[in-house]
LUMTOR-607314 format. One record per residue (C-alpha): x, y, z. Coordinates in steps of 0.1 Angstrom, whole numbers, plus 5000, padded with zeros to 4 digits. Layout:
BEGIN
XYZ
...
***
This chain:
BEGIN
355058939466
356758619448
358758869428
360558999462
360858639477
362958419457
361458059454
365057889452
366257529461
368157719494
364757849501
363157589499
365357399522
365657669546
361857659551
362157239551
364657329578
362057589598
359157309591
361357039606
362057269643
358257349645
357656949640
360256869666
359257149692
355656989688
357156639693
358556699727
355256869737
353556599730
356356349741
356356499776
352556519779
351356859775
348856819745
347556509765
344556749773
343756909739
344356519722
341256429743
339056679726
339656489691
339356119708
335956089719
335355739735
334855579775
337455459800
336855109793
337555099760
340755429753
342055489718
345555349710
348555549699
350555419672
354055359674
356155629682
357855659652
354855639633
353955929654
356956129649
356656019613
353056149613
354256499629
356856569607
355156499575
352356699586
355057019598
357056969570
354556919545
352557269559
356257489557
356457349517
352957439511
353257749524
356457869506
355257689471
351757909471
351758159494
350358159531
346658299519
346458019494
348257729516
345657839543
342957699532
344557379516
346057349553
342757439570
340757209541
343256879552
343156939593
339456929589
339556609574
342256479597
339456599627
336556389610
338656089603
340156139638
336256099656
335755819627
338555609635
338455659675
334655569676
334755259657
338655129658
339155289687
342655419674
343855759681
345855909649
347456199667
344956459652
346056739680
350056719676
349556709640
347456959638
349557249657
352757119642
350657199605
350057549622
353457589639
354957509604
352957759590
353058039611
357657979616
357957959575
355458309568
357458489594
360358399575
358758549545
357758859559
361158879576
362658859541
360259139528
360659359560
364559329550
364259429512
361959739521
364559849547
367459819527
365559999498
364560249521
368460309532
369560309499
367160599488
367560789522
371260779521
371960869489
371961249481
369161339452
370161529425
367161749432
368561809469
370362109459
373062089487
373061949520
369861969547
371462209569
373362439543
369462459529
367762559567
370562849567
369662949530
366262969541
366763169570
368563369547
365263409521
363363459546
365563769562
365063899526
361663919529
360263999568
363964169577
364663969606
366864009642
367463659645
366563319635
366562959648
365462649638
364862409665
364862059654
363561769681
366261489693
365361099699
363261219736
361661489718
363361789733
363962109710
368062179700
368462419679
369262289643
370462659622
370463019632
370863329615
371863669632
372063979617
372564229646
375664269667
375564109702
374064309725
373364179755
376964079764
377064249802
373764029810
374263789838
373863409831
370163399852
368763639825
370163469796
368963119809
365463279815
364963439777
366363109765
363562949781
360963159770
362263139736
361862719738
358262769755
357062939729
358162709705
357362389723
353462589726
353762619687
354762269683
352062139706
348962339692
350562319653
349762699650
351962999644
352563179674
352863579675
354263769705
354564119704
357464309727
355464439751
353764099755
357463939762
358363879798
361164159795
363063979822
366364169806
367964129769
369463799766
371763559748
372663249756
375863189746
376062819748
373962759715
375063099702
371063249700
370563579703
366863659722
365464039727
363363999752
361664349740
361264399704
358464439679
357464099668
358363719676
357263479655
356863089660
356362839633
356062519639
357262249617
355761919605
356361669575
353961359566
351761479604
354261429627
356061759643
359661779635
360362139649
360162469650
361662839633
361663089660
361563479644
362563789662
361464079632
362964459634
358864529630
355564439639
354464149622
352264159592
349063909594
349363899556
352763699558
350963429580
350263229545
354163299535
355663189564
352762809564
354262809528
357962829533
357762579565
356662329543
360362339530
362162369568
360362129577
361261849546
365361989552
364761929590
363561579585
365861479561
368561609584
367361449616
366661149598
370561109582
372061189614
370360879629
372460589631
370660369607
369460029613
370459719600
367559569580
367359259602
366859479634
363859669622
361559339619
362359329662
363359609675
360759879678
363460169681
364960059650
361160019630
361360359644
364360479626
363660329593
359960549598
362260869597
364360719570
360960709547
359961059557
363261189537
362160949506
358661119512
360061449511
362261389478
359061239461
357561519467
360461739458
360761539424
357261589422
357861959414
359761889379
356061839365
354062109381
356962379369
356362249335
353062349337
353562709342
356062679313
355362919283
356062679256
354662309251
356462059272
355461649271
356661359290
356161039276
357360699294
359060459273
356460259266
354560539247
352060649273
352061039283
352661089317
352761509317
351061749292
351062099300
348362369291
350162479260
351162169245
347362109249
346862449231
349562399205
348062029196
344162149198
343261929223
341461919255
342461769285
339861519282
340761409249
344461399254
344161109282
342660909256
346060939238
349560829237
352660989225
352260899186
348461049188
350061359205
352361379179
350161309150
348361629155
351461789144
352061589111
353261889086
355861899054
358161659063
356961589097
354561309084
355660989099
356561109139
356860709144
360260719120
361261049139
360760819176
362460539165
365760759152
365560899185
365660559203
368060439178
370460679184
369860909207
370261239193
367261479198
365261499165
364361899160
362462029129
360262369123
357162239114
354562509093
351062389098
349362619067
345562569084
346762779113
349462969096
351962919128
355562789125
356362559155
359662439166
359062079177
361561889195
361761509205
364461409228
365161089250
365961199283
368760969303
369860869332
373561069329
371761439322
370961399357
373761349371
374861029358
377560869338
378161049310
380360779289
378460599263
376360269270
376360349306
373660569303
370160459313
366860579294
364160739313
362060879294
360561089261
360861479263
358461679234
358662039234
356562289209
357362639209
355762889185
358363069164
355763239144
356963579156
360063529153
359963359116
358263689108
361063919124
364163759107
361863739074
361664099077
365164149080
366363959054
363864159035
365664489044
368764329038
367464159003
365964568994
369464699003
371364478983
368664498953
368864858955
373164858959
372764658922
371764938900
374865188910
377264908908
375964758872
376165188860
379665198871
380964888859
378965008823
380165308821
384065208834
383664938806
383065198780
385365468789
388065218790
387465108755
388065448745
391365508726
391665808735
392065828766
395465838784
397165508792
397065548832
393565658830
392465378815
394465158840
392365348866
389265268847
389764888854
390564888884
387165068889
385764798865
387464498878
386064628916
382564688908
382464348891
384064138928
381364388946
378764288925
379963888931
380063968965
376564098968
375163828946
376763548970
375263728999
372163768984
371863358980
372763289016
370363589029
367563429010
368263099023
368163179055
364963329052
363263019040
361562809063
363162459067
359462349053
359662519021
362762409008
361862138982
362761798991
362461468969
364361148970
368061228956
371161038953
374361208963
376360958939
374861128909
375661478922
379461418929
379761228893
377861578879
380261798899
383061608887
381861638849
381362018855
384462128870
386661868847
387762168823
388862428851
390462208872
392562038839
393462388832
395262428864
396962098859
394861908886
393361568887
389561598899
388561238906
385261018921
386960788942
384060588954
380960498933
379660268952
375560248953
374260408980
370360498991
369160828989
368361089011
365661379009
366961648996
366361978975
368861868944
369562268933
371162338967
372762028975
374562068939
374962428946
377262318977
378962068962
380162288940
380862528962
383062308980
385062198947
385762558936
387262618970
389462298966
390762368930
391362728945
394062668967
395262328952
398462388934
399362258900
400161868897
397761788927
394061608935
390761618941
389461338954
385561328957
383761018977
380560908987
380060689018
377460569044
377660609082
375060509104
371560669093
373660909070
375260919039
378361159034
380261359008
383461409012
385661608994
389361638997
392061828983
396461818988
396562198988
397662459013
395962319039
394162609069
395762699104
394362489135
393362859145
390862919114
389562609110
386062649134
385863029116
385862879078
382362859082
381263209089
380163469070
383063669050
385863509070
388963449046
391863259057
394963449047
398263179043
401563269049
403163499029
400263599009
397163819017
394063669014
392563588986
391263888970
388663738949
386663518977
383663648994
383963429022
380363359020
380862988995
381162789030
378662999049
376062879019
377362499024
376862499062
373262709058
372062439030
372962169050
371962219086
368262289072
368461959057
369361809093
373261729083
376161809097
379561989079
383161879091
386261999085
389761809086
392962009077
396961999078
399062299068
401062229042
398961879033
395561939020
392161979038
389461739042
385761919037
382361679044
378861689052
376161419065
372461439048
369961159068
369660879049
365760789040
***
């Protein structure tokens, strides 16, 4: 409790000050006489001989030392522990006060000093639990008040979307909920009525009388804490009724009315009163227990916010207000247990969901995270997060501790496709920190707060296998368009060689040539990306590589074809950097990919400029060019599959594929990078990509 009670210097001295007005009030007792009788208990001696008193300021000396010193004791250690050192020193005052009275015959005030020691003691610990009464109030208000994320609308709109699930289910006449006021009277709280008025030429004695009926049988629910079943030809007919005042609608003769009555933490908050278009099933007894568990926590919570709530200092007094803040910690109650649900719906979750606190330990594993890790139940309490997550160590999942802290470092998820070969199962693991601002929060960076660790496993075996089918169909097809194309490119080749032929038919014959060959390009391009994509992020090859040496090699490669179209291809930045993993044949592959594209459409007399550069836990290429530059409207498309970007006043360019950026984004994102894109019509374009640094 020393956490919630601050030990300050005004503390101190407010319980100096307390001390001090117990010490006086048990100096004026004692000045005016009362404690003469309780003194003589600790003064033991005749009537010839009587004890002295000291001075009176000795005695008032005496008393306050003894209050004050009590209070201090009390607020330095605690009033268990300042107890008995209180209790251990009064003891010795009583001895030494028989000692000295017997033999000196000298009374040292044992009695007034005594109760102002207790007096002290007992004015300073109600402080304290005055001070702790007032911090649990206001905690409790602050909780109460404030809406939950997990509410899902206000109390009231939820008691009238519950009727509403419930006319769904048992097709219902009408519905009230009947909520209790501060003297315990029902008032109805939400209704729900699906059938015109009918009982609008009934006089005000029978609407008054089915009214009341329809409260007795709710106050008898409420009182026995059963659900009540009346059928219509148990009702006391007494005419069709509606009482127009609260706006409930009451057949006195129908098949079924229901009563449920409604209680949260043991204590009856109300009641749903049914009238069904049918007889009423027993079977839905258990539905109706189940779905009052819900009325009654939206009841609660609303009785309990439309109180006027106490002032934390009144609760400690005031048994009305103690009251008050009782229903103010039934709504926290009833949103603890609401929040409660997050974790049991993970459990019926079809993939592996765990929820790790901060400090590492698990706090929710569901059955097929269990299943997906080959653990028991029993063996995964013995566990914390980094043991749960060493039972997944695969390819280039074989430190989760640097995966954790990346996570923590920077907050972005950390998601990989793990293939464990003993099991031959592909799993897509994801480890996430889950903030503050996702539920509902602040959303601006820094002002988030960190909860806690989300792991999720889900088996993409399955679906591995479906798209590695497809790309096998699609490889087949391809393979199989090859042989017709490389036949008629052969045989277009030859005929136009042939002399003898006239000269428009052999202009024909390369056209057909020059075709076949782009189609052929075309296929081969698609062919790389289509077999890319059907490799598992596991089995791409990847060793420590330093992107520095494959921008110099890029530059050294394409320093003849860009020098024939008059352009200067330059490494602007060859500064060491470290390396990342990598598979070098595909990160040089889209390199390249991206300088072909940029000596493309560069015109004559231009640059290249290729750079290296770290960012964080990255390291990034960047390669930009002073060409034509791409529309604000093409530049998120660039990326896709055979999209070409047509400038204007020419057609598109006739020789692309559209597939050399589709191959850069597919090699990077399996390599856990990011591509980026910066462009200007007219100025140039500004192509990069981010590999994790090791």
């Amino acid at each position: 409790m020393k956490h919630l009670i601050s030990s300050s210097p005004k503390s101190y001295l407010v319980s100096a000050a307390l001390s001090l007005a117990a010490a006086a009030l048990v100096c004026a007792l004692w000045g005016a006489g009362v404690l003469a009788s309780t003194a003589a208990l600790f003064v033991p001696g005749d009537a010839s001989t009587p004890s002295v008193p000291p001075q009176k300021w000795i005695a008032v000396l005496l008393i306050l030392v003894a209050g004050v010193g009590a209070g201090l004791a009390v607020e330095r250690l605690g009033a268990r522990r300042a107890s008995l050192y209180v209790a251990g020193a009064l003891a010795m005052l009583c001895g030494m006060s028989f000692l000295v009275s017997s033999v000196w015959h000298l009374d040292i005030l044992c009695a007034p000093v005594l109760f102002a020691a207790v007096c002290a003691l007992a004015f300073v610990q109600v402080r304290r639990l005055w001070l702790v009464d007032t911090a649990l109030t206001e905690s409790i208000r602050r909780i109460a008040l404030n809406a939950s994320t997990l509410e899902g609308g206000r109390a009231s709109e939820r008691l009238t979307c519950g009727l509403k699930l419930l006319d769904t289910m048992l097709l219902l006449d009408e519905a009230v909920v009947f909520g209790m006021d501060e003297a315990g009277a029902l008032v109805p709280a939400a209704r729900l009525r699906q059938t015109p008025n009918p009982w609008l030429g009934v006089s005000e004695s029978g609407r008054n009388d089915v009214w009341r009926e329809g409260v007795r049988l709710c106050e008898r629910a409420v009182a026995s804490g059963e659900v009540l079943v009346q059928n219509g030809a148990e009702a006391d007919t007494g005419g069709g009724t509606v009482d127009e005042g609260v706006g409930l609608a009451v057949e006195s003769v129908g098949p079924s009315t229901v009563v449920v009555p409604l209680r949260h933490e043991g204590r009856s908050v109300g009641a749903v009163l049914l009238r069904l278009r049918e007889n009423f099933d027993e079977g839905d007894r258990s539905l109706l227990s189940n779905v009052s568990a819900q009325f009654a926590r939206n009841l609660q919570r609303e009785q309990a916010r439309a109180l006027e709530v106490p002032e934390a200092r009144e609760s400690f007094y005031s048994a009305l207000a103690a009251a008050h803040r009782l229903e103010s910690f039934g709504v926290v109650s009833g949103l603890l247990a609401e929040q409660s649900f997050a974790g049991r719906v993970l459990s019926q979750a079809p993939d592996g969901h765990a929820v790790a606190y901060l400090d590492g330990t698990l706090a929710h594993v569901n059955q097929p995270m269990l299943d997906a890790a080959r653990l028991s139940a029993k063996e995964c309490r013995a566990l914390d997060l980094f043991g749960l997550l060493d039972r997944f160590r695969a390819g280039v999942f074989d430190e989760p501790a640097i995966a954790v802290r990346r996570v923590l470092q920077t907050g972005q998820p950390y998601e990989h496709e793990l293939f464990l070969i003993d099991r031959n199962e592909t799993l897509a693991l994801r480890i996430s920190l889950v903030t503050e601002g996702e539920s509902g929060g602040s959303e601006k960076s820094g002002s988030t707060r960190p909860l806690c660790l989300a792991v999720t496993a889900r088996d993409v075996t399955r679906i591995k296998e479906y798209e590695k089918l497809k790309s096998d169909m699609v490889s087949l097809m391809s393979h199989e368009l090859r042989t017709p194309i490389t036949s008629i490119n052969g045989f277009a080749e030859l005929l136009v060689s042939d002399e003898s032929l006239p000269a428009e038919a052999r202009e024909f014959l390369g056209i057909i040539s020059n075709e076949s060959q782009r189609l052929s390009r075309m296929i081969n391009a698609f062919l790389s990306v289509t077999q890319l994509e059907q490799k598992d992020r596991q089995e791409v090859l990847k060793m420590p590589l330093m992107l520095g040496d494959v921008v110099r090699e890029a530059v050294a490669n394409f320093q003849s074809i860009a020098k024939r179209k008059r352009i200067r291809l330059v490494e602007t930045n060859g500064t060491k950097l470290p390396p990342v993993a990598a598979d070098r044949s595909l990160i040089t592959r889209a390199v390249a990919n991206l300088v072909e594209n940029a000596i493309k459409y560069s015109p004559e007399r231009t640059s290249i400029m290729l750079s290296t550069a770290l960012e964080a836990d990255a390291v990034r290429v960047v390669v930009e060019d002073r060409g034509y530059g791409i529309p604000p409207e093409a530049v998120d498309r660039v990326w896709e599959k055979f999209y070409r970007v047509a400038r204007e006043g020419h057609d598109k360019e006739e020789e692309s594929t559209g597939l050399g950026l589709a191959f850069v984004r597919e090699v990077v994102e399996q390599h856990g990078g990011e591509v980026e894109l910066e462009s200007e019509v007219g100025r140039g374009s500004k192509f990069s990509f981010t590999l994790p640094r090791l």
